[in-house]
C-alpha positions as CSV (number, residue, x, y, z in Angstrom):
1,X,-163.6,39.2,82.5
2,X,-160.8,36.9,82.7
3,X,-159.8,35.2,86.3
4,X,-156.5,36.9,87.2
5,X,-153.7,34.1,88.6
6,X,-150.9,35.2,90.8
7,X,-147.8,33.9,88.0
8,X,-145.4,34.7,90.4
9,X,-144.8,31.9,92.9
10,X,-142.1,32.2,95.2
11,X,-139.9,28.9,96.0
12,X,-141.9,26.0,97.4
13,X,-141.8,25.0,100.9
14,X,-140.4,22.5,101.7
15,X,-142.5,19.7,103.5
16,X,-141.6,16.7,105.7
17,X,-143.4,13.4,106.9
18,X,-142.0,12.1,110.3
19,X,-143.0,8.6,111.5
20,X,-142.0,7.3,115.1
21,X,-142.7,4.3,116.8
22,X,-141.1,3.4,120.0
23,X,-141.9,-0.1,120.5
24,X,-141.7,-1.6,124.0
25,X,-138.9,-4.3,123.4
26,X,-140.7,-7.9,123.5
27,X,-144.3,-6.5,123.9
28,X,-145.6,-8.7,120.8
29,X,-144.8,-11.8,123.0
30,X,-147.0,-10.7,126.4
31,X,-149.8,-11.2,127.0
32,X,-152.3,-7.7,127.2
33,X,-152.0,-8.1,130.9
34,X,-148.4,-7.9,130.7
35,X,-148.2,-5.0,128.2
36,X,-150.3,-3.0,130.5
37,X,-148.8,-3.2,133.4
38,X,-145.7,-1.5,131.4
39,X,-147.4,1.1,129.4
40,X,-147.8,3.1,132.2
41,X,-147.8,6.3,130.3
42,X,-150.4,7.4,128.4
43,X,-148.3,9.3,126.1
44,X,-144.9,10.8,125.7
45,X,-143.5,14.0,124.4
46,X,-141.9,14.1,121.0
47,X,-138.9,17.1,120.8
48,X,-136.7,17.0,117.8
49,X,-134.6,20.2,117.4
50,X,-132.0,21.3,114.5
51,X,-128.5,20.0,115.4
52,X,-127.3,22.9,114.8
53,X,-129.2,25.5,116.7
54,X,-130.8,24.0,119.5
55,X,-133.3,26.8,119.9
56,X,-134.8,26.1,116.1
57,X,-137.8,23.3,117.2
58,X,-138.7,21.2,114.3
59,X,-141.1,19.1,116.2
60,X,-142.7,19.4,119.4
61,X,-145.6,17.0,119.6
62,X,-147.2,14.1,121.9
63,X,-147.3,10.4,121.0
64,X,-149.9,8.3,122.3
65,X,-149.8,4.4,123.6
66,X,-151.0,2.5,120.8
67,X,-151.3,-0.8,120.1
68,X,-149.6,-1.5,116.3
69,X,-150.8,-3.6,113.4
70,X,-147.7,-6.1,114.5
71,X,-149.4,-7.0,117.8
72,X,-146.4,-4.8,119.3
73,X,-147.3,-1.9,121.9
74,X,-146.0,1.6,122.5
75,X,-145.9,5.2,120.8
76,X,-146.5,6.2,117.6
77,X,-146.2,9.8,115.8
78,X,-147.1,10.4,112.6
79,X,-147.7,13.5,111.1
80,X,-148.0,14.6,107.6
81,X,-146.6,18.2,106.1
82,X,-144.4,19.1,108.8
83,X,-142.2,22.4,108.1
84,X,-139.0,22.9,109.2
85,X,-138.1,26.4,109.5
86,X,-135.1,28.2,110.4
């Protein structure tokens, strides 16, 4: 018996990457004592909505503090396959 396949695909989705960093301005000059004292939130909260319609979220996610590969501190996001819908 044959395997069957589904031939009719509907459209693709469409799929996004998003990449933040908020860098605390300077931080790769401090010393870690210094950077510490001023990352003093664990992490922050990541809302980016459609221009357009307010209501439509297309990403609602936390950032932690991280320390980058540039000696630089703050928050980074990064996710992979994000969807925006309508």
């Amino acid at each position: 018996m044959p395997i069957i396949r589904n031939t009719e695909t509907g459209p693709a989705k469409a799929q996004f990457s998003v990449g933040l960093n908020i860098i605390l301005t300077g931080s790769k000059k401090m010393t870690p004592a210094e950077q510490e004292a001023l990352i003093s939130v664990n992490k922050v909260h990541v809302l980016i909505v459609d221009a357009d319609d307010p209501e439509n979220i297309l990403v609602d996610e936390e950032a932690p503090a991280r320390e980058f590969s540039t000696g630089s501190v703050g928050y980074g996001l990064n996710l992979r396959s994000a969807e925006f819908k309508k």
